[in-house]
C-alpha positions in Angstrom: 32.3 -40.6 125.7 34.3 -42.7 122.9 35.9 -41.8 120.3 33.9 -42.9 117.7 30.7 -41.1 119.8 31.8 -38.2 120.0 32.3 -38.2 116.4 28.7 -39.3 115.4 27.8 -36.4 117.9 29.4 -33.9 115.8 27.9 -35.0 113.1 24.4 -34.7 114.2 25.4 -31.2 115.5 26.6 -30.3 112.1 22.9 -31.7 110.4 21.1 -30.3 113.5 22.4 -26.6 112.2 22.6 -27.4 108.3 19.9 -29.5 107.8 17.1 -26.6 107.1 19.3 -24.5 104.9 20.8 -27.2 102.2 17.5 -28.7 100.4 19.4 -30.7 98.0 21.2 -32.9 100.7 17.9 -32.7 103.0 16.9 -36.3 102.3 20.5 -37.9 103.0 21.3 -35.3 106.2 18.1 -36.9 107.4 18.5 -40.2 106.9 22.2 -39.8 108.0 21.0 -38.3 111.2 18.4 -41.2 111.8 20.9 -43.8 111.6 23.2 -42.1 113.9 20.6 -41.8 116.6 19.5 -45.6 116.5 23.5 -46.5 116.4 23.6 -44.3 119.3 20.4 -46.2 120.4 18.6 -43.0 121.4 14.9 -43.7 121.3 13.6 -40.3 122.6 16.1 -37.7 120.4 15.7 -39.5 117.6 12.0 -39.2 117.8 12.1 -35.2 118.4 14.2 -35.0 115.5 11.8 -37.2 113.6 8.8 -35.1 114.7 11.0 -32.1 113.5 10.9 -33.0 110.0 8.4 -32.7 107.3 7.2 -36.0 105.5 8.8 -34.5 102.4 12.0 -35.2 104.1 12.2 -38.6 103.7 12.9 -40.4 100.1 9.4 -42.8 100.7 6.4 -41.7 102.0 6.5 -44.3 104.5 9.5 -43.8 106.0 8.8 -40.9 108.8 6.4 -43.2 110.4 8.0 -46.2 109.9 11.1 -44.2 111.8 8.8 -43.1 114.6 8.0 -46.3 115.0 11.1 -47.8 115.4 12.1 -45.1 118.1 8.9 -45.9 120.1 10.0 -49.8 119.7 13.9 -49.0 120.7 12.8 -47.1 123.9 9.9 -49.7 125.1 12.4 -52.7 124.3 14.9 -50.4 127.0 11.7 -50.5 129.7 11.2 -53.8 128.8 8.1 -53.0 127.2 7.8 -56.2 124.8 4.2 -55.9 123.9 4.8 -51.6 123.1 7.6 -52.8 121.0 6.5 -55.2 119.3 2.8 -53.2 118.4 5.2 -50.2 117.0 7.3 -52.7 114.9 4.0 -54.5 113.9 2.5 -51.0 112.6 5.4 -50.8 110.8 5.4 -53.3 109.2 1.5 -53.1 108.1 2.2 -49.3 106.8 5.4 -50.9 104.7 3.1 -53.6 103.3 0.3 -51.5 102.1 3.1 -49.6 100.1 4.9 -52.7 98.9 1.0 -53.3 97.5 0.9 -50.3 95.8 4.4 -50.1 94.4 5.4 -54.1 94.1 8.5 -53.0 92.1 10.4 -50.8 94.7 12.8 -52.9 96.2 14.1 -50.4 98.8 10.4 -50.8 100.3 10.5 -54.4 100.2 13.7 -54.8 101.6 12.3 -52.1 104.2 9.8 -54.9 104.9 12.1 -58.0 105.2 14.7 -55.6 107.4 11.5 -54.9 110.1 10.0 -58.1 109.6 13.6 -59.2 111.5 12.2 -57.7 114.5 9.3 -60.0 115.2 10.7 -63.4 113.1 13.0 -66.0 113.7 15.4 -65.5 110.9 15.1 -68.5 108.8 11.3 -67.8 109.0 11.8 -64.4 107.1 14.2 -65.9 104.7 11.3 -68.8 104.2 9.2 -65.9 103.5 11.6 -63.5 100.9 12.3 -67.3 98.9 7.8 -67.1 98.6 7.6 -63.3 98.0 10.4 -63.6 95.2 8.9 -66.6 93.3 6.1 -64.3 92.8 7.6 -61.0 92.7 7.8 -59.0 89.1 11.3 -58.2 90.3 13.8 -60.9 88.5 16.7 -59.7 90.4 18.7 -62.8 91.6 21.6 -60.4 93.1 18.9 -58.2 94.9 17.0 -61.4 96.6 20.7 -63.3 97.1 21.6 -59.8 98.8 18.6 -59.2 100.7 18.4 -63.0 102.4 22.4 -62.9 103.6 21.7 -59.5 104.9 18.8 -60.7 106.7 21.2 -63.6 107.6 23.5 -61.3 109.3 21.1 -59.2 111.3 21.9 -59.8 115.2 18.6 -61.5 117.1 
């Protein structure tokens, strides 16, 4: 074990224990925690803990099956399951839509939406397809759409 994993094991050991008993930092332990287990690329823990939680964890109601998803997709793409991955990344992405819908202003969402959309698109096909959304977006954020296309720029394939 590295360093730096041992280090991001602690630190789910420390949520793992604190997690239930500290309700104002419930949301960021969890979302702390989440991230560690996809760095750490464990599909299967990071959909126990996932399962562990209540919705009310997680800052969007979305998010907990948006995050089961992406475990399911993380540990089919490790079987080689293409077509399991790429039906949890597509559910995803259709439960992330139906909330941009409803909420057309929340740009955590939609960036949500353009992060996943990564997963299934060429890159310059998602970027095509922010330059659409923001033309007719309500949102008249240059910095957030600049932002949101070079980060989807960076995103490994």
């Amino acid at each position: 074990m590295t360093g730096n994993s041992a280090l991001l094991d602690s630190s789910l050991h420390i949520i793992d224990e604190e997690i239930h008993f500290c309700s104002r930092y419930k949301v960021r332990m969890g979302n702390m925690a989440i991230r560690i287990f996809i760095l750490q690329k464990k599909g299967e823990r990071g959909l126990r803990f996932v399962d562990s939680l209540d919705a009310n964890t997680f800052s969007k109601i979305y998010q907990k099956d948006i995050y089961r998803d992406v475990f399911i997709a993380m540990d089919a793409e490790k079987t080689g399951n293409l077509e399991k991955r790429d039906l949890a990344y597509q559910h995803s992405l259709d439960e992330i839509s139906n909330y941009v819908t409803l909420h057309p202003e929340n740009k955590e969402a939609i960036a949500d939406l353009f992060y996943l959309k990564i997963k299934l698109e060429d890159q310059e096909k998602v970027v095509s397809e922010i330059k659409r959304y923001m033309v007719s977006s309500a949102i008249k954020d240059s910095v957030f759409w600049e932002g949101l296309m070079n980060t989807v720029r960076s995103i490994p394939q």
